[in-house]
mmCIF file of the C-alpha atoms, coordinates in Angstrom:
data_MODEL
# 
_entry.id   MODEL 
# 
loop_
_atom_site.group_PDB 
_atom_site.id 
_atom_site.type_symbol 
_atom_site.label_atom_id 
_atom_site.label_alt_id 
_atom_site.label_comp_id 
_atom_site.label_asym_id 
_atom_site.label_entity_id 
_atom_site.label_seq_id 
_atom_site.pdbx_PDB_ins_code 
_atom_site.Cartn_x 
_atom_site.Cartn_y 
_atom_site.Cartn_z 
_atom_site.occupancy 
_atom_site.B_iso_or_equiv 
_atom_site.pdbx_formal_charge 
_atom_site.auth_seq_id 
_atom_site.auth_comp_id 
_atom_site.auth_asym_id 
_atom_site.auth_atom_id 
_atom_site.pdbx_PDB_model_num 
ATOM 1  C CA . UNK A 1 1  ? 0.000  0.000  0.000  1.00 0.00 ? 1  UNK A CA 1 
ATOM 2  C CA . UNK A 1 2  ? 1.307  3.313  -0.987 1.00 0.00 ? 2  UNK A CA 1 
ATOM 3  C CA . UNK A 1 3  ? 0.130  6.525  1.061  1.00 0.00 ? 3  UNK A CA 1 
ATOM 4  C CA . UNK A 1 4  ? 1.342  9.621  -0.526 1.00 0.00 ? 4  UNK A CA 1 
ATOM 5  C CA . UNK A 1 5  ? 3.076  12.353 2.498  1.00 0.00 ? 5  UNK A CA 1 
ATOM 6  C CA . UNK A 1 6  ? 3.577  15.866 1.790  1.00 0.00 ? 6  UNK A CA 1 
ATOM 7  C CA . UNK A 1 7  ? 6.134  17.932 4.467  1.00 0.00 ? 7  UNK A CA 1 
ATOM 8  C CA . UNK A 1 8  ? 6.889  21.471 4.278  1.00 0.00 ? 8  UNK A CA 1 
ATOM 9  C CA . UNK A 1 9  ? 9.903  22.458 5.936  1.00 0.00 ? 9  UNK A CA 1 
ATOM 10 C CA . UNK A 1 10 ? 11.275 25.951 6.571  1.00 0.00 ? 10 UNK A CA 1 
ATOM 11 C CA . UNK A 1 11 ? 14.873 25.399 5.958  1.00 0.00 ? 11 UNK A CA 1 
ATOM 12 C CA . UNK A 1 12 ? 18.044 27.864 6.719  1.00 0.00 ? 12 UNK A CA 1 
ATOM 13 C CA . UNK A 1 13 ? 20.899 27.405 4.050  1.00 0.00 ? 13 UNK A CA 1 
ATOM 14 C CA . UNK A 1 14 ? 22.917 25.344 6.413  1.00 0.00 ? 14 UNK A CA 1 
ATOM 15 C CA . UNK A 1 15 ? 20.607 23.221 7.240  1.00 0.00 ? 15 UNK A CA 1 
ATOM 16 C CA . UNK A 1 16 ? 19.234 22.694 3.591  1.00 0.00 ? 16 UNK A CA 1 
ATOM 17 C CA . UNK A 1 17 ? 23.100 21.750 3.319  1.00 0.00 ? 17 UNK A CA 1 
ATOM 18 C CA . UNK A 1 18 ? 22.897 19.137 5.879  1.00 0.00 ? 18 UNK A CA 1 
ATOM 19 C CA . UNK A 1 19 ? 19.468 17.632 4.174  1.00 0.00 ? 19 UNK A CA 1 
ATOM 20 C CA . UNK A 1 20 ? 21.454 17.520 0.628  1.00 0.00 ? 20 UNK A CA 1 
ATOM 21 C CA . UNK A 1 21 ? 24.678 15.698 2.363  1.00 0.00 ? 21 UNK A CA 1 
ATOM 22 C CA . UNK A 1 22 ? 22.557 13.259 3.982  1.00 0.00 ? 22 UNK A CA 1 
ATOM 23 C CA . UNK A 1 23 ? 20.492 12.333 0.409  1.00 0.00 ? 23 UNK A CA 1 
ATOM 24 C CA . UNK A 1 24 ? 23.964 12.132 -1.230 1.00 0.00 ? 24 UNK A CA 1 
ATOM 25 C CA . UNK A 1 25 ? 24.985 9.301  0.885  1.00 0.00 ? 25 UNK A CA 1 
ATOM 26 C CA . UNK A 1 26 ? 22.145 7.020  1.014  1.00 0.00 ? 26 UNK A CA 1 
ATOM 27 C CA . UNK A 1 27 ? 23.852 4.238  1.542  1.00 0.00 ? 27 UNK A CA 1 
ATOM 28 C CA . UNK A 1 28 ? 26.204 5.409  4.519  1.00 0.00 ? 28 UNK A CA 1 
ATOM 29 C CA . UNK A 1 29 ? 22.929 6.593  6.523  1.00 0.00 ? 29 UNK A CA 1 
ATOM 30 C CA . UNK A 1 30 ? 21.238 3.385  5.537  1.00 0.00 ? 30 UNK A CA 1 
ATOM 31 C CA . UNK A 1 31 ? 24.323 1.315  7.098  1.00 0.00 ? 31 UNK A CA 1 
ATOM 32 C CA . UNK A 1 32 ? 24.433 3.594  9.953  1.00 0.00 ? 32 UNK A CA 1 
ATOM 33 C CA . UNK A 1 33 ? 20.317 3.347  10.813 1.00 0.00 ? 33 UNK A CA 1 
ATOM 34 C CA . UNK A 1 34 ? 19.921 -0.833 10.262 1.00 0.00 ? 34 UNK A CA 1 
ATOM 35 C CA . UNK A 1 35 ? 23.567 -2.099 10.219 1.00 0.00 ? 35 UNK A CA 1 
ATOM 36 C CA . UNK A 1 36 ? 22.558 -5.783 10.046 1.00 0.00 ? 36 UNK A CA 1 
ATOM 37 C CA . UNK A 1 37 ? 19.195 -5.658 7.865  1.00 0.00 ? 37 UNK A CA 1 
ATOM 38 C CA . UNK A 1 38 ? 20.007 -5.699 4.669  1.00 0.00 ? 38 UNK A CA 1 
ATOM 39 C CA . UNK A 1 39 ? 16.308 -5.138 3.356  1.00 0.00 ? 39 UNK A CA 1 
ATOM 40 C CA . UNK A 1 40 ? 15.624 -2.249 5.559  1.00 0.00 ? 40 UNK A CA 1 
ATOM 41 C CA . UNK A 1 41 ? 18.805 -0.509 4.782  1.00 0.00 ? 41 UNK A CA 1 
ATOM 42 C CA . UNK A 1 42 ? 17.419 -1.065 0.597  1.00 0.00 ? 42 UNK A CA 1 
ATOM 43 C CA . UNK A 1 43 ? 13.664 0.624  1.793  1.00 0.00 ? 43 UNK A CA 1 
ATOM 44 C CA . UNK A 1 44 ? 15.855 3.683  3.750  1.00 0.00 ? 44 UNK A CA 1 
ATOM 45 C CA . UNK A 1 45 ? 18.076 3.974  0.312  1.00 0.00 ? 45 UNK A CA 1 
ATOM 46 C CA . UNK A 1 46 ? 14.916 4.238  -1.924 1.00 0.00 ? 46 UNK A CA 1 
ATOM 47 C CA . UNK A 1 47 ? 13.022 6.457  0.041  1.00 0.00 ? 47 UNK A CA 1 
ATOM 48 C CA . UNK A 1 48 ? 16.308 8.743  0.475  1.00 0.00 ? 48 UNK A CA 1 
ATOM 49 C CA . UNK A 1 49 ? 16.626 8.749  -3.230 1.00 0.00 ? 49 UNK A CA 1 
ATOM 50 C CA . UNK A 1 50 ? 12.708 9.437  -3.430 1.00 0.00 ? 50 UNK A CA 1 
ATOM 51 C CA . UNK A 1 51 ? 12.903 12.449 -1.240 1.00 0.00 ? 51 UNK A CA 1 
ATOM 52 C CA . UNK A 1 52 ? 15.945 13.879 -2.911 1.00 0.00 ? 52 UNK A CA 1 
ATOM 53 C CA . UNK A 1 53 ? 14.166 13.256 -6.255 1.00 0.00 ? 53 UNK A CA 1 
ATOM 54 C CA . UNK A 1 54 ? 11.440 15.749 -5.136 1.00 0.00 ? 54 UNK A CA 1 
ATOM 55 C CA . UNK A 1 55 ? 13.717 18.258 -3.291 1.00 0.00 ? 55 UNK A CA 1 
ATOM 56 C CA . UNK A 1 56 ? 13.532 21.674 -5.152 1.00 0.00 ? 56 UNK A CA 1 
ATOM 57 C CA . UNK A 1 57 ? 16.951 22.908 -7.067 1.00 0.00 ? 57 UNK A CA 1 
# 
């Protein structure tokens, strides 16, 4: 089941920065939230990439 969630977040350039670094390494915060779950770390990755996909310029 897919449920679609919208968030609107009222970023300052740093931490805009921070949210970019972190969905440039999806696999390193993957590792770091579920080192030993393998399938969990692949649902983390995809929504990472998801959310970056939709991130404005």
């Amino acid at each position: 089941m897919t449920v679609r969630t919208t968030f609107a977040l009222d970023l300052n350039e740093n931490d805009r920065d921070a949210l970019r670094t972190l969905l440039e390494q999806p696999e390193a915060v993957a590792k770091a939230a579920a080192p030993a779950d393998p399938r969990e770390q692949a649902r983390i990755i995809d929504l990472l990439v998801e959310i970056k996909a939709q991130l404005p310029g």
